[in-house]
SETI-25787 format. One line per 2 residues: number of its first residue (from 1); for each residue z, y, x of C-alpha. Coordinates in nm, 3 decimals. Each point is the difference from the previous one (the first is absolute). Example, Ala and Ser with C-alpha at 12.3 -4.5 7.8 and 13.67 -1.06 7.14 Angstrom:
1> 0.780/-0.450/1.230  -0.066/0.344/0.137
REM end
This chain:
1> 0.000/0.000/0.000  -0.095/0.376/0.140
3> 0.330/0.120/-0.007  -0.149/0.347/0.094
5> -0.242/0.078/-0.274  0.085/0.265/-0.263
7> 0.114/-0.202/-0.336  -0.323/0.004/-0.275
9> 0.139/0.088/-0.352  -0.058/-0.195/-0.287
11> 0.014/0.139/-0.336  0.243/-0.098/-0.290
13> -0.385/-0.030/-0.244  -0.148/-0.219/0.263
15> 0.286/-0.210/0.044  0.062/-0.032/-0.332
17> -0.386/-0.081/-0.062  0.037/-0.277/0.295
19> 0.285/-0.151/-0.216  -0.217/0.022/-0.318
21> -0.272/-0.190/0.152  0.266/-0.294/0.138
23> 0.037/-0.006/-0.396  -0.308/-0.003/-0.089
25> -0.119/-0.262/0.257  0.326/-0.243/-0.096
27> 0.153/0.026/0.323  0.341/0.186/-0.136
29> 0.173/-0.020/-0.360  0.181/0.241/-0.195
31> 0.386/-0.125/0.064  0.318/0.127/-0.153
33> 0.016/0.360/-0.078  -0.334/0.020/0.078
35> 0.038/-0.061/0.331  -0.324/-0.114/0.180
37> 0.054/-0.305/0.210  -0.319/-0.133/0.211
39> 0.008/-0.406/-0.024  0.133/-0.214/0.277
41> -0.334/-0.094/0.078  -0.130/0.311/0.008
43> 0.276/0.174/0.229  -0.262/0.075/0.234
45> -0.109/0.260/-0.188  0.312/0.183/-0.076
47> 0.087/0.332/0.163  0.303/0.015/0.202
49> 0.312/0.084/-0.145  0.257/0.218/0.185
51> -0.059/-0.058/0.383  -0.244/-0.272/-0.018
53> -0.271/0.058/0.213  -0.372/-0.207/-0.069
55> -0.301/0.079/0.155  -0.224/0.152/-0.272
57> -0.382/0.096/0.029  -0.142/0.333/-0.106
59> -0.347/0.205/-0.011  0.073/0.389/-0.018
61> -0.342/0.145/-0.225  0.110/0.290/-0.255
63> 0.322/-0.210/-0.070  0.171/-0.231/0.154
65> -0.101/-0.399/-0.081  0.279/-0.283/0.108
67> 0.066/-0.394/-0.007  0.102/-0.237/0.173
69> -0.318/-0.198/0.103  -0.362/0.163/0.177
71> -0.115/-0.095/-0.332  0.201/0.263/-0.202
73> -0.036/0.121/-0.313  -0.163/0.374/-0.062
75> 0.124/0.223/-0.214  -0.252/0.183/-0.263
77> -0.021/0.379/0.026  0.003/-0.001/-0.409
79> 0.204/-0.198/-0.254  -0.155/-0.178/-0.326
81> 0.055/0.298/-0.213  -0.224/0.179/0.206
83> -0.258/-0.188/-0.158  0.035/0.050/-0.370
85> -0.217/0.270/-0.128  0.103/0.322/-0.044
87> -0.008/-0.022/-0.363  0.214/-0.257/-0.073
89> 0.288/0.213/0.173  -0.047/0.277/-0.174
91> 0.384/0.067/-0.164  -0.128/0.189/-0.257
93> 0.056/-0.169/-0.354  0.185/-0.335/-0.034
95> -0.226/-0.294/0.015  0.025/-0.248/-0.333
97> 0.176/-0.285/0.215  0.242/0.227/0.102
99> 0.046/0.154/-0.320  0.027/-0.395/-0.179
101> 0.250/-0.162/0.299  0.181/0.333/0.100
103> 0.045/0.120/0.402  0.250/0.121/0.244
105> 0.014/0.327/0.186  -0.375/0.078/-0.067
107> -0.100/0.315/0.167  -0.159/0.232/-0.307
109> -0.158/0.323/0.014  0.105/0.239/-0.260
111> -0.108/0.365/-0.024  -0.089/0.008/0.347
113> 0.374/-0.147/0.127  -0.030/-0.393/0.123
115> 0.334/-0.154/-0.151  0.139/-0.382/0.017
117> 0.015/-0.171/-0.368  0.110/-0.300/-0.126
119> -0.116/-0.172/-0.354  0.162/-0.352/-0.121
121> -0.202/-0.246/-0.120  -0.124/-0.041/-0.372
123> -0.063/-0.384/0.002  0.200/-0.286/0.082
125> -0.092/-0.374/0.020  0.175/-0.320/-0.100
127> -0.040/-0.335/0.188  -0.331/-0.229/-0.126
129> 0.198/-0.287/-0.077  -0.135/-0.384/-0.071
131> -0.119/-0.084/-0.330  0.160/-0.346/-0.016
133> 0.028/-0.213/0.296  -0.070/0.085/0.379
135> -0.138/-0.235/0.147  -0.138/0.010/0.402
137> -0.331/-0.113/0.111  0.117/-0.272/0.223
139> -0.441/-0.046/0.147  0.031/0.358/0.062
141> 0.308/0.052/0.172  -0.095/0.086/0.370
143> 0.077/0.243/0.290  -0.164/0.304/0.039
145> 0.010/0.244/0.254  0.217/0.328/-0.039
147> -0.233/0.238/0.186  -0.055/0.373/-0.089
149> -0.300/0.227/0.000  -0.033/0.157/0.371
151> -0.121/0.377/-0.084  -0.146/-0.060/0.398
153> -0.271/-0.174/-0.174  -0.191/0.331/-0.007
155> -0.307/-0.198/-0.054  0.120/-0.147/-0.367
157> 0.211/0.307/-0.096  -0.159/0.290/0.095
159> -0.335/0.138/-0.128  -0.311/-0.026/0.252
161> -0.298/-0.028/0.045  -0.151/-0.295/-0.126
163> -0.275/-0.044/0.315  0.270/0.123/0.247
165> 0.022/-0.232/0.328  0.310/-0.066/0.014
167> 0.056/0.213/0.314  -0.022/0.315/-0.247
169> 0.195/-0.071/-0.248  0.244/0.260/-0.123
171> 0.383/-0.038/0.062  0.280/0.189/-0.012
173> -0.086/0.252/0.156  -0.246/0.343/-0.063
175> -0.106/-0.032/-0.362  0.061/-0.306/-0.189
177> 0.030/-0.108/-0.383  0.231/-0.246/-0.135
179> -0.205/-0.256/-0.194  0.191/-0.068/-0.303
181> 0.178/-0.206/-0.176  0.035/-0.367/0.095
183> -0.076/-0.283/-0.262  -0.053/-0.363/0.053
185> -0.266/-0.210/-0.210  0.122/-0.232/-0.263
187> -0.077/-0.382/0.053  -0.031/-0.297/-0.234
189> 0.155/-0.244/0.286  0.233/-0.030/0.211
191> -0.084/0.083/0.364  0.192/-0.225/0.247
193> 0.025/0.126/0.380  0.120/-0.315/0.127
195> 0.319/0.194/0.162  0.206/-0.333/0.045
197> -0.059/-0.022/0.420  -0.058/0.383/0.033
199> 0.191/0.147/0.285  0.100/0.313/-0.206
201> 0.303/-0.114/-0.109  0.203/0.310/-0.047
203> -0.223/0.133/-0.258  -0.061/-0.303/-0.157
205> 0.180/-0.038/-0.398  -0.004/-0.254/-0.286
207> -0.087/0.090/-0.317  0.040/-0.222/-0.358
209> -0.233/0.147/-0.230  0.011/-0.087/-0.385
211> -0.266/-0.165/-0.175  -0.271/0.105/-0.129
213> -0.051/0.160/-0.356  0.429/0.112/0.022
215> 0.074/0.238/-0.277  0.271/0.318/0.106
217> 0.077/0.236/-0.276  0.199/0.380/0.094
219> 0.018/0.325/-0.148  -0.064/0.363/0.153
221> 0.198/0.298/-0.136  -0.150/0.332/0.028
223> 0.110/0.359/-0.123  -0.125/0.335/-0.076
225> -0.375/-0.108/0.183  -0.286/0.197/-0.189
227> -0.300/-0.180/-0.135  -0.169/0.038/0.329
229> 0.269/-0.123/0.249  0.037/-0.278/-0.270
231> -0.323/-0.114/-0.007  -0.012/-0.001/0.354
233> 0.260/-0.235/-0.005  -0.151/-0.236/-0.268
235> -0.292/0.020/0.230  0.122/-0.077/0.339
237> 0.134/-0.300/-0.177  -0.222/-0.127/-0.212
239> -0.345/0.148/0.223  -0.338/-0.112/-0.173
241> -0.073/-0.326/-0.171  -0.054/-0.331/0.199
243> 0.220/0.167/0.250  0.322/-0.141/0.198
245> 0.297/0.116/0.183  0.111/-0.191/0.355
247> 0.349/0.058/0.079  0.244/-0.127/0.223
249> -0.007/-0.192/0.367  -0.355/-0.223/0.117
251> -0.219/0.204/-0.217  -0.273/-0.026/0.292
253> 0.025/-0.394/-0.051  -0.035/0.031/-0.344
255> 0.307/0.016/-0.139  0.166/0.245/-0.259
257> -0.289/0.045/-0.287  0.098/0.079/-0.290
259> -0.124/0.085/-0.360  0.151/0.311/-0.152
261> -0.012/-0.032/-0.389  0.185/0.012/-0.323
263> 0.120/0.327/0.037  0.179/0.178/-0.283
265> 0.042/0.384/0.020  0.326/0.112/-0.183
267> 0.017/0.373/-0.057  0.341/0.175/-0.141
269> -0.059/0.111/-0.320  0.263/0.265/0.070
271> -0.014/0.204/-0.355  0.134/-0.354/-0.128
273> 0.256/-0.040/0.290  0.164/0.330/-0.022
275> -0.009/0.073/-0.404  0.050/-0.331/-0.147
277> 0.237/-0.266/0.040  -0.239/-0.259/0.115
279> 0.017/-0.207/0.332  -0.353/-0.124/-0.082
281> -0.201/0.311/0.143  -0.249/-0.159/0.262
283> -0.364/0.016/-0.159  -0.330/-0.199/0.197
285> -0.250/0.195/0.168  -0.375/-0.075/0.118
287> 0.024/0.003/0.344  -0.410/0.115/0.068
289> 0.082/0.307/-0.217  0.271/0.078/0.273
291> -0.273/-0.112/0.275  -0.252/0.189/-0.164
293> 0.170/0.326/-0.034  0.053/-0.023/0.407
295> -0.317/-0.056/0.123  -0.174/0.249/-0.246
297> 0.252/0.272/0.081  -0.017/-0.093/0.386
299> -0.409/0.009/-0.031  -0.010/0.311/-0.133
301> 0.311/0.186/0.220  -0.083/-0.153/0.357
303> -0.367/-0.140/-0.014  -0.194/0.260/-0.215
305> 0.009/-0.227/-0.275  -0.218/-0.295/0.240
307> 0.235/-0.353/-0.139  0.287/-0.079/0.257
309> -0.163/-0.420/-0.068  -0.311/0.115/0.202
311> 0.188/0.132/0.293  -0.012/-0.233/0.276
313> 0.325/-0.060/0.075  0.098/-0.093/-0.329
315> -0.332/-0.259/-0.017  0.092/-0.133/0.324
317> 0.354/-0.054/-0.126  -0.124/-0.150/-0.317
319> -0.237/-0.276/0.140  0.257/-0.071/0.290
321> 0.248/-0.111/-0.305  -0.246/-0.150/-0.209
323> -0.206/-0.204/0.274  0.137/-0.389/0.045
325> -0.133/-0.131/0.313  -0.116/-0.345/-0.063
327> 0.086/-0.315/0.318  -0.405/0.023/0.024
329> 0.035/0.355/0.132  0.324/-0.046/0.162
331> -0.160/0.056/0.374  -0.158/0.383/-0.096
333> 0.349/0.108/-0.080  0.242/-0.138/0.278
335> 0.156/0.142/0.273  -0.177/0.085/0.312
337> 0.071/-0.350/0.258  0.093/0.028/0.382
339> -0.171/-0.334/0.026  -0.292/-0.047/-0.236
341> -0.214/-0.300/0.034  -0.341/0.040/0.030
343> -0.300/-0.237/-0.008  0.006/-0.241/0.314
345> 0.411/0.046/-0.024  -0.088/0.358/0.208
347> 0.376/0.195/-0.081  0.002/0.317/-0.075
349> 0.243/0.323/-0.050  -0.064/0.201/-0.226
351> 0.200/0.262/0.002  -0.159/0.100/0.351
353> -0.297/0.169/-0.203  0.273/0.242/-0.160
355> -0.232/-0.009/-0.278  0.053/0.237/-0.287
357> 0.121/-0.079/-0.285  -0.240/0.070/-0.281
359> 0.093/0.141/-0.365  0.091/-0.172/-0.267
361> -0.329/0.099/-0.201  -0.213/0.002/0.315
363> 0.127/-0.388/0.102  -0.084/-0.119/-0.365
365> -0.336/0.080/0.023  -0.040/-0.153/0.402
367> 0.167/-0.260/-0.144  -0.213/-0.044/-0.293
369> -0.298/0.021/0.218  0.081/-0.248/0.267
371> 0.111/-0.282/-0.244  -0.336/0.059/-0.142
373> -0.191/-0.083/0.335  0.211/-0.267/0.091
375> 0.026/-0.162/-0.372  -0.216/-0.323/0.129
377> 0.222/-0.001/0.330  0.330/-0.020/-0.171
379> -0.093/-0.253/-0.269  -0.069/-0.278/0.262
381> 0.377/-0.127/0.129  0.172/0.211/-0.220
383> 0.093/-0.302/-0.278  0.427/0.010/0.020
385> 0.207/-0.075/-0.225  0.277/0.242/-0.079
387> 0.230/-0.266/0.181  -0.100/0.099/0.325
389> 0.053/0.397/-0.141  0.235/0.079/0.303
391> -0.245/-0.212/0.293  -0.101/0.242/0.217
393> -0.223/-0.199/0.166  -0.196/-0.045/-0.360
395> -0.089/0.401/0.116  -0.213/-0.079/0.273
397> -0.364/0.084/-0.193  0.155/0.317/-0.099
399> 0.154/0.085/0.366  -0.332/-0.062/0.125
401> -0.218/0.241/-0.240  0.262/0.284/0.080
403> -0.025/-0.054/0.369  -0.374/0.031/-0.037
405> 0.067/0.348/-0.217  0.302/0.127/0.306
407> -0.275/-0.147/0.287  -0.324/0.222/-0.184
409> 0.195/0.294/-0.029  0.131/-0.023/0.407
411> -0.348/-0.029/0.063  -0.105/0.340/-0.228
413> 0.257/0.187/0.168  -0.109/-0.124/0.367
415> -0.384/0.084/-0.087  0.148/0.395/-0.128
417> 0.208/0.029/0.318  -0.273/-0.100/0.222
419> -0.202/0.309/-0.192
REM end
């Protein structure tokens, strides 16, 4: 150690960032009194504590980057917020979520003067409870893997340009946009991963899902929303016909689909409540006149009267909940495989393209297009029964057309780079 050289400050944000990313990267949990403690495993990584010393490596650009191997993390210049649009942090006006769930210390601008406000929430939600019996899925029981979405995965969640090598793709730095909201596709199988001998064993976690076709029955409680926020509500619920809701853990394997339906829309019929001595004051209500009354007023106030159902996000939302992929398809919405086997057993990785991910409505159609093309390819080996539903191997047809579509798109972007 060069006892002689001037000390280097660190600052309280970047350590604290450092400790975030040891988080983030599962190499310290959130102890007692939210205490950080780095795992035993992980010690390496720790910094020293009172007079410890450790030998720690560092690159001095416009701030100061440390770790504790060559091969240290970077810190961004700009945070994730820096990529939302302007517009959607404009604090003028509350927003319709905010106004339905209620906030904390929301910075508001009034007559000029920014002040902190606080709303409570107008709705509140039972537990969905079992109709009848529970009963687990002992076929589908299985481990899955407890990972989390890496926002370093600029290629997949940030917006770029679709013909970008991947040398020039945006990141966290300059300007950048935030893609959007993250949904998964709903399946009509089970996807199996085959976990049993993976080394991952930390973030590996059993799940016993119920069977299929379970019935759960609960009640939400609003008060004081206006026809708008209401329908809203009904809305985000209900969404358009043929469409599902996933909740809950292994949606990307194809769990958690569920059928919203049956809903009853009890109003107060408060003349009734307060000037009569009657307990029986709840009256039904059509739930699209509540949904209509919404979207009209929303058409006309924020989209110069164009409908809010032709607005891409909300058709992208709409065919992402009402799409079921079938087994057949399984392969052209999967994960991205570090070792996907091609024709003549050739492995490849795939994520070393850093493709970008397409949109939802954009994909449908490449989709749509390539199944077309290959329609003669994929009928020949592709008779399974649904008993071998969670065979991976049974995918090898499919991994092979997409490694032909990943392979002919390398190529394009070689041919553009070499003009």
């Amino acid at each position: 150690m060069n006892t002689e050289s001037g000390a280097i400050e660190i600052l309280q944000d970047d350590k604290e960032t450092y400790i975030d990313d040891l988080l983030l990267t599962k190499k310290a949990d959130i102890g007692e009194g939210g205490v950080v403690k780095v795992k035993k495993e992980f010690e390496f990584f720790a910094l020293p504590e009172g007079n410890e010393k450790k030998p720690v490596f560092y690159i001095k650009t416009d701030r100061l980057h440390f770790g504790f191997t060559p091969y240290l993390r970077m810190f961004y210049s700009k945070s994730i917020l820096d990529g939302i649009p302007e517009r959607y942090k404009d604090i003028e006006g509350i927003s319709y979520t905010d106004g339905i769930f209620g906030f904390i210390n929301k910075p508001y601008k009034k007559n000029g003067e920014i002040k902190n406000y606080s709303y409570k929430s107008r709705v509140s939600f039972e537990d969905a409870e079992v109709i009848g019996e529970a009963k687990v899925d002992s076929e589908s029981t299985m481990q899955i893997l407890l990972a989390e979405p890496k926002p370093t995965s600029y290629n997949l969640y940030l917006e770029q340009d679709k013909n970008a090598n991947k040398k020039n793709l945006d990141i966290y730095e300059k300007n950048f946009t935030i893609r959007g909201f993250k949904q998964y596709w709903l399946k009509d199988y089970v996807e199996n991963l085959g976990l049993e001998d993976s080394k991952a064993q930390n973030m590996k976690f059993k799940i016993h899902p119920l069977k299929e076709g379970t019935k759960f029955k609960g009640k939400i409680y609003f008060d004081n929303l206006d026809e708008e926020e209401l329908g809203l509500l009904i809305w985000a619920l209900k969404l358009d016909e043929n469409c599902y809701q996933n909740i809950g853990l292994a949606k990307p394997y194809g769990f958690g689909r569920v059928k919203v339906k049956d809903i009853i829309l009890n109003i107060e019929d408060l003349d009734k409540k307060y000037n009569s001595f009657n307990f029986d004051y709840y009256e039904k209500a059509d739930l699209d006149k509540y949904i209509n009354i919404y979207k009209d007023n929303f058409s006309k106030k924020n989209l110069n009267s164009r409908k809010i159902d032709e607005q891409k996000p909300v058709e992208e939302l709409m065919l992402i909940k009402s799409k079921v992929v079938k087994f057949e398809d399984a392969n052209y919405y999967r994960y991205m495989e570090i070792e996907l086997v091609q024709a003549k057993g050739r492995k490849v990785n795939e994520f070393r393209y850093m493709n970008v991910l397409p949109e939802i409505l954009e994909y449908e159609k490449l989709t749509k297009d390539f199944r077309g093309k290959n329609s003669s390819k994929q009928k020949k080996g592709n008779n399974r029964s649904r008993k071998n539903k969670n065979n991976r191997s049974n995918w090898q047809t499919h991994n092979n057309l997409m490694a032909q579509a990943f392979n002919k798109a390398k190529k394009e972007k070689q041919k553009r780079k070499k003009k």
